[in-house]
mmCIF file as gemmi writes it, N, C-alpha and C atoms, coordinates in Angstrom:
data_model
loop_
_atom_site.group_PDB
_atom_site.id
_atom_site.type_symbol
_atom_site.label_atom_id
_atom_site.label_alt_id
_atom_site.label_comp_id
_atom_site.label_asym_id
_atom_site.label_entity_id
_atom_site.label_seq_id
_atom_site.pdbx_PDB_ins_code
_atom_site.Cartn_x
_atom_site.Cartn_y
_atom_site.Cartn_z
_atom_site.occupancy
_atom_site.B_iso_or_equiv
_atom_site.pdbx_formal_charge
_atom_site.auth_seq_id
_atom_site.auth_asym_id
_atom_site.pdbx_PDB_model_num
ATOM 1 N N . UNK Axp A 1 ? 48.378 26.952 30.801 1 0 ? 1 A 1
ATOM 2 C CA . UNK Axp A 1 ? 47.45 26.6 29.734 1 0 ? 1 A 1
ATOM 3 C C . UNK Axp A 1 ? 46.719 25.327 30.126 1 0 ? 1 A 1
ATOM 4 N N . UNK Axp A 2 ? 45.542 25.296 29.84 1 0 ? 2 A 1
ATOM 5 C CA . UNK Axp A 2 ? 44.824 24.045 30.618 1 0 ? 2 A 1
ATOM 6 C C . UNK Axp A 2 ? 44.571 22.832 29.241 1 0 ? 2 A 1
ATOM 7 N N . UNK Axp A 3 ? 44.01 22.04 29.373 1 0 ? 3 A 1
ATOM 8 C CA . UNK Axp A 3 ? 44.073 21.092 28.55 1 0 ? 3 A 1
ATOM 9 C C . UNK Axp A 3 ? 43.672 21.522 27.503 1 0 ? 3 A 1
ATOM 10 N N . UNK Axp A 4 ? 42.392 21.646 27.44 1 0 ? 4 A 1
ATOM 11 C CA . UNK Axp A 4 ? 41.361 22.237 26.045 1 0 ? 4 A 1
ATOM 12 C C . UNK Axp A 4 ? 42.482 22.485 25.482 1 0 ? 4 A 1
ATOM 13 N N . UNK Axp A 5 ? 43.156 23.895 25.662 1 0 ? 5 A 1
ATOM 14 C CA . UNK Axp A 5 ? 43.545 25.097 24.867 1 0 ? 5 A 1
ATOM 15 C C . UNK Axp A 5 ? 44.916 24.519 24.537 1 0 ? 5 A 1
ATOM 16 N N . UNK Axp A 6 ? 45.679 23.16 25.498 1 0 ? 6 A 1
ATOM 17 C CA . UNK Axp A 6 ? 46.734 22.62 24.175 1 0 ? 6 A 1
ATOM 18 C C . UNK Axp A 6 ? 46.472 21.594 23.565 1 0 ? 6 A 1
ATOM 19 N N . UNK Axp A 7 ? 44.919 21.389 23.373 1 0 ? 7 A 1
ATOM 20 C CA . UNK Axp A 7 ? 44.404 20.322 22.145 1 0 ? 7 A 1
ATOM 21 C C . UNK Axp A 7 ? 44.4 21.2 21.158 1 0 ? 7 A 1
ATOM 22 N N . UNK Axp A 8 ? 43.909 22.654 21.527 1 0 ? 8 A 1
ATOM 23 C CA . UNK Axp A 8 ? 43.322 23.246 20.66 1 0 ? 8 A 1
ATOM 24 C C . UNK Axp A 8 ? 44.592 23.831 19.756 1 0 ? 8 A 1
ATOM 25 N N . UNK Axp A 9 ? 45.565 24.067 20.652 1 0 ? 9 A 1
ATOM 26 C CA . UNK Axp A 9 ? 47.152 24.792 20.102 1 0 ? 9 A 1
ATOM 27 C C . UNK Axp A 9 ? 47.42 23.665 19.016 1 0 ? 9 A 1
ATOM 28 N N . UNK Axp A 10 ? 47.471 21.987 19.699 1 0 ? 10 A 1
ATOM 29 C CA . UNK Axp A 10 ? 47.789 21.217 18.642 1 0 ? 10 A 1
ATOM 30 C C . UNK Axp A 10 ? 47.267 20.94 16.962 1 0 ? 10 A 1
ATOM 31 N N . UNK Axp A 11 ? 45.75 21.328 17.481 1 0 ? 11 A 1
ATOM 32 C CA . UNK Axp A 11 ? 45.629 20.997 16.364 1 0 ? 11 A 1
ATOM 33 C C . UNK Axp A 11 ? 45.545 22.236 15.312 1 0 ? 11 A 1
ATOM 34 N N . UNK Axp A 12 ? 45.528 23.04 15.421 1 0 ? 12 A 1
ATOM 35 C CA . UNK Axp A 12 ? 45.978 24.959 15.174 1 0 ? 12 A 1
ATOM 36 C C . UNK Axp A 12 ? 47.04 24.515 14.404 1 0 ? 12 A 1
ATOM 37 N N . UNK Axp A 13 ? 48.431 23.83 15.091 1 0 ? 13 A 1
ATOM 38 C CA . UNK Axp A 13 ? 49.371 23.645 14.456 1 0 ? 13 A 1
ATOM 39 C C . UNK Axp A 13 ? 49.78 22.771 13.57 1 0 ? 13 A 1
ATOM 40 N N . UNK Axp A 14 ? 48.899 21.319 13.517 1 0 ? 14 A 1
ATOM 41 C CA . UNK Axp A 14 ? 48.957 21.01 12.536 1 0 ? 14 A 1
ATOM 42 C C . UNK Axp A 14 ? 48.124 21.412 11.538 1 0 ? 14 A 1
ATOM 43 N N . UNK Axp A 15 ? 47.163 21.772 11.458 1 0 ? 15 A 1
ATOM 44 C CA . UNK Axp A 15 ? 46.494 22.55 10.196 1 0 ? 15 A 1
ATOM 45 C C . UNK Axp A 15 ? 47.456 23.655 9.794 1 0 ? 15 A 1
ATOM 46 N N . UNK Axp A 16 ? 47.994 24.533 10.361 1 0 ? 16 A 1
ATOM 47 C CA . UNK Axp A 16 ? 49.25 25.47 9.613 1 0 ? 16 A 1
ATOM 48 C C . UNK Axp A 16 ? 50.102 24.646 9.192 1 0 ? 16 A 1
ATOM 49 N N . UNK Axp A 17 ? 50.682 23.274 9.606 1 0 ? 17 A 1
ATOM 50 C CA . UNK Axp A 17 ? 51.741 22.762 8.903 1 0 ? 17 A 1
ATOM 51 C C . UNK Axp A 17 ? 51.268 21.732 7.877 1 0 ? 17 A 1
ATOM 52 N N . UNK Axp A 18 ? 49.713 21.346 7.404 1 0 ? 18 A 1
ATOM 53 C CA . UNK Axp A 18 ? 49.439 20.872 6.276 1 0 ? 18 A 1
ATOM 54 C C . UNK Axp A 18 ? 49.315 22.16 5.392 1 0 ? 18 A 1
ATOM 55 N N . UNK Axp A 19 ? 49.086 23.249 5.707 1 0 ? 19 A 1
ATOM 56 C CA . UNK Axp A 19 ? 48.247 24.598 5.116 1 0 ? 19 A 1
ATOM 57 C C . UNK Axp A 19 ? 49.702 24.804 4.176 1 0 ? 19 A 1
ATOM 58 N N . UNK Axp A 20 ? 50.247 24.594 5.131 1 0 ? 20 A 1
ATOM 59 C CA . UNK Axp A 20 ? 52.046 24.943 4.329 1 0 ? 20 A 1
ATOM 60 C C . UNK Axp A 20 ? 52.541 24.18 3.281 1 0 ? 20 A 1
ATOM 61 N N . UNK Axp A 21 ? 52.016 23.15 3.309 1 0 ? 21 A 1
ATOM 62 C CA . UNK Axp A 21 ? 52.538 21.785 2.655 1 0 ? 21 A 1
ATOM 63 C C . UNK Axp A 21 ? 51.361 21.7 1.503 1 0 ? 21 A 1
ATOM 64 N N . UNK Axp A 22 ? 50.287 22.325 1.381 1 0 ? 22 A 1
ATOM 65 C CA . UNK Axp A 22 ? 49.782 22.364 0.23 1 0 ? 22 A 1
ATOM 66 C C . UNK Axp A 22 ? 49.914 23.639 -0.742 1 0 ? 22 A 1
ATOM 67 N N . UNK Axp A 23 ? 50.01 24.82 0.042 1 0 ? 23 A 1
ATOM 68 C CA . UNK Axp A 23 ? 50.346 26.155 -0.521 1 0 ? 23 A 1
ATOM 69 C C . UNK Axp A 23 ? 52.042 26.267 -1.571 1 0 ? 23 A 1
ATOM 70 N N . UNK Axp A 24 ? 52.97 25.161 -0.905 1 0 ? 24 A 1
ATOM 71 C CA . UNK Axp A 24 ? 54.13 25.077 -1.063 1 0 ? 24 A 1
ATOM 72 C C . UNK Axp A 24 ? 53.689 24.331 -2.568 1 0 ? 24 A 1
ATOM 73 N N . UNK Axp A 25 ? 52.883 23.285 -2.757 1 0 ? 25 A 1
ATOM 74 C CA . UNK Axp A 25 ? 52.267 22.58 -4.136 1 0 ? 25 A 1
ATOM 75 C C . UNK Axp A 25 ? 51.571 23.341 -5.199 1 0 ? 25 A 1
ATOM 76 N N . UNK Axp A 26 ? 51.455 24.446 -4.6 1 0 ? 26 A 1
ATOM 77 C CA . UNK Axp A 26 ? 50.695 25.548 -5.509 1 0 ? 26 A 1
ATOM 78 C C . UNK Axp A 26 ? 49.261 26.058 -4.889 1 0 ? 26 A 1
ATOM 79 N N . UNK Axp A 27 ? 48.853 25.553 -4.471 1 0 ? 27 A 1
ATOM 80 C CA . UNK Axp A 27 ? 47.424 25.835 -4.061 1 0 ? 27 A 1
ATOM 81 C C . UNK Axp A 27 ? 47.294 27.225 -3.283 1 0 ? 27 A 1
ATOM 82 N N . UNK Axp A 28 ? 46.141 27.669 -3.385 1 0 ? 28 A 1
ATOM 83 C CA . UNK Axp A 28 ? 45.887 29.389 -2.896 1 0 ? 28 A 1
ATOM 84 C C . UNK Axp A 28 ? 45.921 29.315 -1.351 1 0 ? 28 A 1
ATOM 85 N N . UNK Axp A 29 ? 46.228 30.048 -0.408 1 0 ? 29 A 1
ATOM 86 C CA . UNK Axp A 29 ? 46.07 30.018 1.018 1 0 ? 29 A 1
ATOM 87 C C . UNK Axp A 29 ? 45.118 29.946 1.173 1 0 ? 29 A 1
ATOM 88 N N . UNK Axp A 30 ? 44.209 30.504 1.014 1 0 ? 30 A 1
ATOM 89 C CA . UNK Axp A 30 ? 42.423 30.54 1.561 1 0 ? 30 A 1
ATOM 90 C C . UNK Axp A 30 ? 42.197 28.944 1.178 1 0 ? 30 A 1
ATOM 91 N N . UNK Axp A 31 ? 42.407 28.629 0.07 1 0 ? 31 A 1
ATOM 92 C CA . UNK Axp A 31 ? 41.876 27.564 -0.427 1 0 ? 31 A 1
ATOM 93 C C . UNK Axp A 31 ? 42.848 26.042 0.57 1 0 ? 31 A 1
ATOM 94 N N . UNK Axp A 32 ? 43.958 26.296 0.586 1 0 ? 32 A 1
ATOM 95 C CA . UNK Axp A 32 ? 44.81 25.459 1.269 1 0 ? 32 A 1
ATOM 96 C C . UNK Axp A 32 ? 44.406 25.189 3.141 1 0 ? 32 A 1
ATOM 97 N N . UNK Axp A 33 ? 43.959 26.651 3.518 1 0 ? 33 A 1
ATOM 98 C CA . UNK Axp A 33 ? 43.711 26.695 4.743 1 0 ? 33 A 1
ATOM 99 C C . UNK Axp A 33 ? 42.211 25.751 5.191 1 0 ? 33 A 1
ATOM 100 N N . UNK Axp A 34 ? 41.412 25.997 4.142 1 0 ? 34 A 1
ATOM 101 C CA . UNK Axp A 34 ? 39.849 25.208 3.873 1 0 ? 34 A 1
ATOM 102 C C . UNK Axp A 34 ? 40.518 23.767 4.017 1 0 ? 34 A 1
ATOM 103 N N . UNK Axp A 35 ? 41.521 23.193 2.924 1 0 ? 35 A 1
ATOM 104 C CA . UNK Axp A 35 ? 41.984 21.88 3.097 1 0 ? 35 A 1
ATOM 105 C C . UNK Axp A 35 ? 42.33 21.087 3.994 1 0 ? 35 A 1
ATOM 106 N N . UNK Axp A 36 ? 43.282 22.105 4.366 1 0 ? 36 A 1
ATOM 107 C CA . UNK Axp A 36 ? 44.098 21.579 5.685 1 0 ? 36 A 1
ATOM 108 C C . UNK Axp A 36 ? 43.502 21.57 6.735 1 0 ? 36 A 1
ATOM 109 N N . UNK Axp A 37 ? 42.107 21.967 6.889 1 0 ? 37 A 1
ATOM 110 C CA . UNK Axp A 37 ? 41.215 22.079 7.933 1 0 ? 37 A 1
ATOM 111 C C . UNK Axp A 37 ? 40.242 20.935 8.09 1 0 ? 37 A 1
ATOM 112 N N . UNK Axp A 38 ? 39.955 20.277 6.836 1 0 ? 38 A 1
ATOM 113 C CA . UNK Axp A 38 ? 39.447 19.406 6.557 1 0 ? 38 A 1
ATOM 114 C C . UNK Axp A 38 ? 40.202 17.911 6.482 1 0 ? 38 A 1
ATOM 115 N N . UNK Axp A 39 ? 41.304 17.807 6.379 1 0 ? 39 A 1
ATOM 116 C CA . UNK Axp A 39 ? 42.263 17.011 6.46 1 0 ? 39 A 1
ATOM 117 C C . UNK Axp A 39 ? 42.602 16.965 7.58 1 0 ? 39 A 1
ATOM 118 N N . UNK Axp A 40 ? 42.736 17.916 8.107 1 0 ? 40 A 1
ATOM 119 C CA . UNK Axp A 40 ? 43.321 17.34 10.176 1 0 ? 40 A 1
ATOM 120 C C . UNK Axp A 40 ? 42.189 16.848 10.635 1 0 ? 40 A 1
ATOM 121 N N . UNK Axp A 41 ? 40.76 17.545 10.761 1 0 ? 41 A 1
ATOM 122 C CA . UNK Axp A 41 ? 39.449 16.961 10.847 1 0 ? 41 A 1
ATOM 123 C C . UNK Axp A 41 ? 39.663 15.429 10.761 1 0 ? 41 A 1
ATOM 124 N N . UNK Axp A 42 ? 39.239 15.258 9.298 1 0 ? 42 A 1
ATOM 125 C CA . UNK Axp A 42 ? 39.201 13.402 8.927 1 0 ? 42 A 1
ATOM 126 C C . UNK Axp A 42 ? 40.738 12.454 9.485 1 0 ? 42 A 1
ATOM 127 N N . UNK Axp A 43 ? 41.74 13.002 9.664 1 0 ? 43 A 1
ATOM 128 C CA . UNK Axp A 43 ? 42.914 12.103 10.403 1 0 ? 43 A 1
ATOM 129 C C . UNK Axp A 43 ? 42.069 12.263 11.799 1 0 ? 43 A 1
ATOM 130 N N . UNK Axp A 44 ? 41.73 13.093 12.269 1 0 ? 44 A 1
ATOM 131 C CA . UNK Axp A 44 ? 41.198 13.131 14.113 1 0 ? 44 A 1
ATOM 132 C C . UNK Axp A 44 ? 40.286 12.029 14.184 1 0 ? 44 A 1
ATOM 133 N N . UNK Axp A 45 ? 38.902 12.378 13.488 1 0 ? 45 A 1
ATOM 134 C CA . UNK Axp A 45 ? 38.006 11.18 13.641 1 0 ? 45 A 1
ATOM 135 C C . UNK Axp A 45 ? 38.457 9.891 13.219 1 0 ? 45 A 1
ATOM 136 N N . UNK Axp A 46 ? 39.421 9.392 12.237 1 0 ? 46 A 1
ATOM 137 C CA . UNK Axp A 46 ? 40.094 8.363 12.191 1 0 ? 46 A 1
ATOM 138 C C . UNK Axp A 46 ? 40.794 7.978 13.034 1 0 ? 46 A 1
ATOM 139 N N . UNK Axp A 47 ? 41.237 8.302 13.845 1 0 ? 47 A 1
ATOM 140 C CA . UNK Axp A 47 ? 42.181 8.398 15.551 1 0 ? 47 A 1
ATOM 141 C C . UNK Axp A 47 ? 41.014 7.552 16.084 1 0 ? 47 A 1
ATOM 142 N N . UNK Axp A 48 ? 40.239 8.715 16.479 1 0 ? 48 A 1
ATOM 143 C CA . UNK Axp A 48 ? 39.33 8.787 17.243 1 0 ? 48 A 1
ATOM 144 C C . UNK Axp A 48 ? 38.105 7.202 17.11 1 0 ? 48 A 1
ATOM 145 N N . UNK Axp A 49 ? 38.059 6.676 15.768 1 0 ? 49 A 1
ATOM 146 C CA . UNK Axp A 49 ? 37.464 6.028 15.175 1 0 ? 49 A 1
ATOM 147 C C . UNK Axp A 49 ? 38.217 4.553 15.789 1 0 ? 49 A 1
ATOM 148 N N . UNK Axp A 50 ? 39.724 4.313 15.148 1 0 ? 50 A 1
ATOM 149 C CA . UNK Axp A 50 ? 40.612 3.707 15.605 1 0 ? 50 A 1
ATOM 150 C C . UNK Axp A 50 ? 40.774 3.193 17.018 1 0 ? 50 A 1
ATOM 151 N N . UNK Axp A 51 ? 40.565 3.968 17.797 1 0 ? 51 A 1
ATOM 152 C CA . UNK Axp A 51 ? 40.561 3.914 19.51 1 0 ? 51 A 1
ATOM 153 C C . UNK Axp A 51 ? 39.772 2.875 19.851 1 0 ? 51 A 1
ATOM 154 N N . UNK Axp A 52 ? 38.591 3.567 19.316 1 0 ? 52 A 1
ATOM 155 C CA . UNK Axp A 52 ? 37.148 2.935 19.773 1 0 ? 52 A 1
ATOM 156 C C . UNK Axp A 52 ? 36.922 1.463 19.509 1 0 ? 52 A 1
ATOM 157 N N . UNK Axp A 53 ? 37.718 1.06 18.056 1 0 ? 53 A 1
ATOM 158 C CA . UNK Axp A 53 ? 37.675 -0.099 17.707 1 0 ? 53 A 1
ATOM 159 C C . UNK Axp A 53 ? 38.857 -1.017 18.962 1 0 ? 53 A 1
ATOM 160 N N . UNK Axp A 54 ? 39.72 -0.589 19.371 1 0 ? 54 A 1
ATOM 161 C CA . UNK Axp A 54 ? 40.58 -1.484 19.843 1 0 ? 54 A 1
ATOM 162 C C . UNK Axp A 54 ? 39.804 -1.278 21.383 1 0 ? 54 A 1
């Protein structure tokens, strides 16, 4: 597996393990999966944001 594709595995997997963690709160899968997609998103560019500053 070359790099890309275990950034891409990683972050695959954490969006299923927020997706889980909001569905488990009640929220609809479709709707949880939208979330959790959007939530790993904004932690990345905050990383990413973070870096740049130091």
């Amino acid at each position: 597996m070359g790099e890309f594709a275990e950034v891409i595995q990683k972050w695959k997997n954490e969006v299923e393990d927020e997706a889980i963690k909001l569905i488990e709160r009640g929220m609809p899968p479709w709707q949880a999966t939208e979330k959790a997609v959007q939530i790993v998103s904004y932690r990345r560019r905050r990383e990413r944001a973070d870096k740049s500053r130091s």
